[in-house]
C-alpha positions as CSV (number, residue, x, y, z in Angstrom):
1,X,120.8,66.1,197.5
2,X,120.6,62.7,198.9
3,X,122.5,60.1,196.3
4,X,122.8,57.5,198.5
5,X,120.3,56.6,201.2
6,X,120.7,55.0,204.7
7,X,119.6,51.8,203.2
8,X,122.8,51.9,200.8
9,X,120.6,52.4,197.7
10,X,120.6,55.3,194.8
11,X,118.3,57.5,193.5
12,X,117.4,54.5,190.9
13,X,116.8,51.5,193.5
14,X,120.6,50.3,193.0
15,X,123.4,49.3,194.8
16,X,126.5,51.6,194.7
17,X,128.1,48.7,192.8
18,X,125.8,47.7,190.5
19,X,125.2,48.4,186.7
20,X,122.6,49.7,184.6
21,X,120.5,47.1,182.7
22,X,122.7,46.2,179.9
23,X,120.7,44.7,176.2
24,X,122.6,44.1,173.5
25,X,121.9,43.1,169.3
26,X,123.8,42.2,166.7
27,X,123.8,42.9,162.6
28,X,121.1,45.3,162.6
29,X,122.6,47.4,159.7
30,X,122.4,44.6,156.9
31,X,124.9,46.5,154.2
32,X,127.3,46.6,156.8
33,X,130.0,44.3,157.2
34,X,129.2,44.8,160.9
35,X,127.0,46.0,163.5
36,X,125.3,46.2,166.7
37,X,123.3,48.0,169.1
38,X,123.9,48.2,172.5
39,X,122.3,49.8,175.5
40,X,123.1,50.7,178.9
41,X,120.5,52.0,181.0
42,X,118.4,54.8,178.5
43,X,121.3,55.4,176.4
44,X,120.5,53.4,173.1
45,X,123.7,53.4,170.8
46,X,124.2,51.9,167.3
47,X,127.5,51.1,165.6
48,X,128.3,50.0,162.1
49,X,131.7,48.7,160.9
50,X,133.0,48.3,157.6
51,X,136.1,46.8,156.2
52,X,138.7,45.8,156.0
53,X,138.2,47.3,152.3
54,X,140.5,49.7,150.0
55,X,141.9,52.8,151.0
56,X,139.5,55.5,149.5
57,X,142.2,58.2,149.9
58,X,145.5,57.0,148.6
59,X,147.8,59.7,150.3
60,X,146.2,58.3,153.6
61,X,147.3,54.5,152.9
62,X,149.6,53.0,155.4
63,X,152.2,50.2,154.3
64,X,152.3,47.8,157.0
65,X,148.9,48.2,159.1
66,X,145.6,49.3,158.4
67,X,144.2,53.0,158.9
68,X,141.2,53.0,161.6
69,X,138.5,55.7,161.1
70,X,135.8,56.3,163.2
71,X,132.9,59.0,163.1
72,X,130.6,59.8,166.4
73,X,127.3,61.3,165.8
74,X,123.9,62.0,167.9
75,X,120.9,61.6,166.1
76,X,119.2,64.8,166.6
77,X,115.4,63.1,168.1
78,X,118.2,61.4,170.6
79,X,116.9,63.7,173.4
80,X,114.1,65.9,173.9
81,X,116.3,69.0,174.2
82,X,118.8,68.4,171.3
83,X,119.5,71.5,168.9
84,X,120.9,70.4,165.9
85,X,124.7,70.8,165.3
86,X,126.7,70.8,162.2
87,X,128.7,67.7,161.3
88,X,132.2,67.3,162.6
89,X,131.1,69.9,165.9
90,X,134.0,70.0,168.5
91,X,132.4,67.4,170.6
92,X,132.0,64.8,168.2
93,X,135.4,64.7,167.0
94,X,136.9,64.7,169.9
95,X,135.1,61.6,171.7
96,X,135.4,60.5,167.7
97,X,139.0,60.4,168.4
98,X,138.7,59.0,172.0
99,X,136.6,56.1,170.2
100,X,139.0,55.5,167.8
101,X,142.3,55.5,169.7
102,X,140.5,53.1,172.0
103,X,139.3,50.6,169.1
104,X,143.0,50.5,167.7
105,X,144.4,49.2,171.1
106,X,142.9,45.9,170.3
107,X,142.6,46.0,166.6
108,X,145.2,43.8,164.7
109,X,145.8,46.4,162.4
110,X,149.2,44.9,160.6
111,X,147.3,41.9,159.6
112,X,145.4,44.2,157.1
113,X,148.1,46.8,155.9
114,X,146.6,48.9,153.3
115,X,143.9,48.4,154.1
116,X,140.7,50.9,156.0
117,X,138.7,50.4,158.4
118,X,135.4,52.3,159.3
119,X,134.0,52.8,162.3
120,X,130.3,54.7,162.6
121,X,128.7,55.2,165.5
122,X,125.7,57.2,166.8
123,X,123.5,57.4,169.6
124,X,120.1,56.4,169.2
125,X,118.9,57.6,173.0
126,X,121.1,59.8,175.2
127,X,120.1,59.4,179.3
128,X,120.0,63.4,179.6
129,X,120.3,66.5,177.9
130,X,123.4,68.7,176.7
131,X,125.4,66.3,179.0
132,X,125.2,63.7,176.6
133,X,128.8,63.7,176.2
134,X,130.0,62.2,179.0
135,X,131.4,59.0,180.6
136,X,127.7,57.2,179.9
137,X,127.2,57.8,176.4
138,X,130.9,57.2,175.6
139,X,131.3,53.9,177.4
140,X,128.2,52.5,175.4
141,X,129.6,53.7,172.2
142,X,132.8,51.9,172.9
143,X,131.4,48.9,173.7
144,X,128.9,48.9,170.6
145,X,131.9,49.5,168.6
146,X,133.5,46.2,169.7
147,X,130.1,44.4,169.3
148,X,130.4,45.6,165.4
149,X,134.0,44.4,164.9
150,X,133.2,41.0,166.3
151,X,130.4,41.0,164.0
152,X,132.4,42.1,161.2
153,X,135.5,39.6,161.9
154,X,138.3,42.3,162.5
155,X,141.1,40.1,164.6
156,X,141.3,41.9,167.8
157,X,144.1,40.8,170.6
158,X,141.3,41.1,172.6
159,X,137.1,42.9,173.3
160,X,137.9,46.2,174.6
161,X,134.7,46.8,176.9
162,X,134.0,50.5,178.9
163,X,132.2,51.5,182.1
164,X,132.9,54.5,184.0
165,X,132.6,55.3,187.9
166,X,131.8,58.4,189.9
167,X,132.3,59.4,193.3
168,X,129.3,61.1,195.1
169,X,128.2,61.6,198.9
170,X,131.3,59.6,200.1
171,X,130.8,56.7,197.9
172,X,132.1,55.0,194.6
173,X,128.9,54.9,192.7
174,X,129.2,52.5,189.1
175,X,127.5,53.7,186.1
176,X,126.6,56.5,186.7
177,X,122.8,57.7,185.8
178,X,121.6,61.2,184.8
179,X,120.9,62.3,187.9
180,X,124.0,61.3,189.5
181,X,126.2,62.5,186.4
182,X,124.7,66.2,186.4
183,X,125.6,66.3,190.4
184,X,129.3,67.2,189.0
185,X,130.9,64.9,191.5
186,X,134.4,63.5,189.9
187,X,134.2,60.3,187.4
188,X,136.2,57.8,185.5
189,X,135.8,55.9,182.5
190,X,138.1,53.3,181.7
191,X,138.6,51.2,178.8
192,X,140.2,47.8,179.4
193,X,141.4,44.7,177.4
194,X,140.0,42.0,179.8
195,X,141.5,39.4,178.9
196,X,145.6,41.0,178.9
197,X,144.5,42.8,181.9
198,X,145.3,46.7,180.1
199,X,143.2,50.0,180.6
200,X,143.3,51.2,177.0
201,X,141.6,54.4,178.2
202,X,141.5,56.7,181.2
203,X,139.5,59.6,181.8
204,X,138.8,61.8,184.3
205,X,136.6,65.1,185.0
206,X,138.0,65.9,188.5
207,X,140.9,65.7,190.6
208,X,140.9,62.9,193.5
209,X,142.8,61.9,196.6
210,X,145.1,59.3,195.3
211,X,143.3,56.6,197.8
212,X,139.7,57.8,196.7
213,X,140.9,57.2,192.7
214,X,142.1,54.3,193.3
215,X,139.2,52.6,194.4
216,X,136.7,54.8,191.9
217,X,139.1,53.0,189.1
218,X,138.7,49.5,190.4
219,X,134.8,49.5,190.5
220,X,135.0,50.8,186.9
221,X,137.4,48.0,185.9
222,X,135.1,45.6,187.8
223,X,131.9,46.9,185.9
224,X,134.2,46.7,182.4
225,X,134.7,43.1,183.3
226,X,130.9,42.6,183.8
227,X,130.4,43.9,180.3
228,X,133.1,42.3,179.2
229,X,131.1,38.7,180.3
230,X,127.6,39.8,178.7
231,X,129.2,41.0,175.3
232,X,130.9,37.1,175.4
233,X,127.1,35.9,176.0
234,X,126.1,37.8,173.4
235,X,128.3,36.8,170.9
236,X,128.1,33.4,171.8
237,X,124.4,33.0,171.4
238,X,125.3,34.8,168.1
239,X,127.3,32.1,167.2
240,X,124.9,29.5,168.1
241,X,122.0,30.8,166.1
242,X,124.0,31.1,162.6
243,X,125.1,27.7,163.4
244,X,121.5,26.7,163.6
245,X,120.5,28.8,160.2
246,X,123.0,27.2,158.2
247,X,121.8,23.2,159.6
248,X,125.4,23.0,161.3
């Protein structure tokens, strides 16, 4: 199959360098102390933070930072073909973990020892089927997660933003779609702190000539960095509508 015509476009009418439609809310959960939703494409992903608040389980209280939790669902009308999976499946812990160990990269977590911080997220929409776990779904999760903190005013060092790249008829391709993802061609998601210029996460399905990596990695630290400017927009239109509630 054909992923990249003569004219230089995808399946989907895009250039090889350029990103799903990203949208983006904030503070839909109300009892939360923060939330969001954001989308990329047809994946639909909500996150809800809350803390910083008392350790539930004492044994699990640390002395000088906070303890980060985070649980990753799928909301089981998230695709047409979704069975329904017990809680705490493989698959969700483990990208449960990924999420997590991504979020306390930027988290200033010994400004808040003893203290918990919960991080829920779940996808809404899922582009695709039983692939639903891959480098789409779990770059929009990541960035809704840092949406929620924001929201919630958890000091970060910095917004950790994701985007992942693949590698398909001879050509870097960003943000991978569906289609594109199910081809099985080799991809990387990557997790960055913009601003201190650090990949807080690296992932990658198949091997790859050094030279071929290399540039894959770069158009996904490019497309992190244009997420990186919309989630800034986003927040600070936020800002400039509570500033306009509250007569300020």
């Amino acid at each position: 199959m054909e992923y990249v015509s003569h004219d230089g476009l995808r399946i989907d009418g895009r250039r090889p360098t350029e990103m799903r439609q990203l949208r983006a809310q904030i503070g839909n959960v109300s009892k939360a102390d923060g939330s969001a939703v954001f989308e990329m494409g047809n994946t639909k992903v909500i996150a809800a933070v809350y803390g910083p608040r008392e350790v539930q389980n004492k044994s699990q209280q640390i002395s000088d930072h906070a303890l980060v939790r985070c649980e990753y669902s799928m909301a089981n009308f998230s695709t047409g073909d979704r069975m329904r999976k017990p809680k705490g499946d493989r698959r969700s812990t483990e990208i449960s973990l990924v999420i997590r160990q991504t979020m306390e990269a930027c988290i200033l977590t010994h400004l808040m020892p003893r203290s918990q911080i919960d991080i829920f997220v779940q996808v809404l929409q899922a582009d695709g089927g039983e692939l639903e776990f891959i480098s789409r779904t779990r770059s929009a999760c990541i960035n809704a997660a840092t949406l929620a903190l924001a929201d919630a005013g958890i000091p970060m060092r910095d917004i950790v933003t994701s985007c992942s790249a693949g590698y398909l008829n001879s050509t870097p391709l960003l943000d991978l779609n569906y289609t594109e993802d199910s081809a099985g061609g080799p991809d990387v998601t990557v997790g960055i702190l913009p601003k201190l210029d650090q990949v807080t996460l690296l992932q990658m399905d198949a091997k790859l000539p050094v030279d071929i990596f290399e540039n894959v990695m770069q158009l996904a630290i490019e497309g992190c960095k244009a997420i990186e400017n919309y989630i800034r927009e986003v927040l600070l239109e936020n800002t400039k509508q509570l500033e306009y509630r509250r007569g300020l």
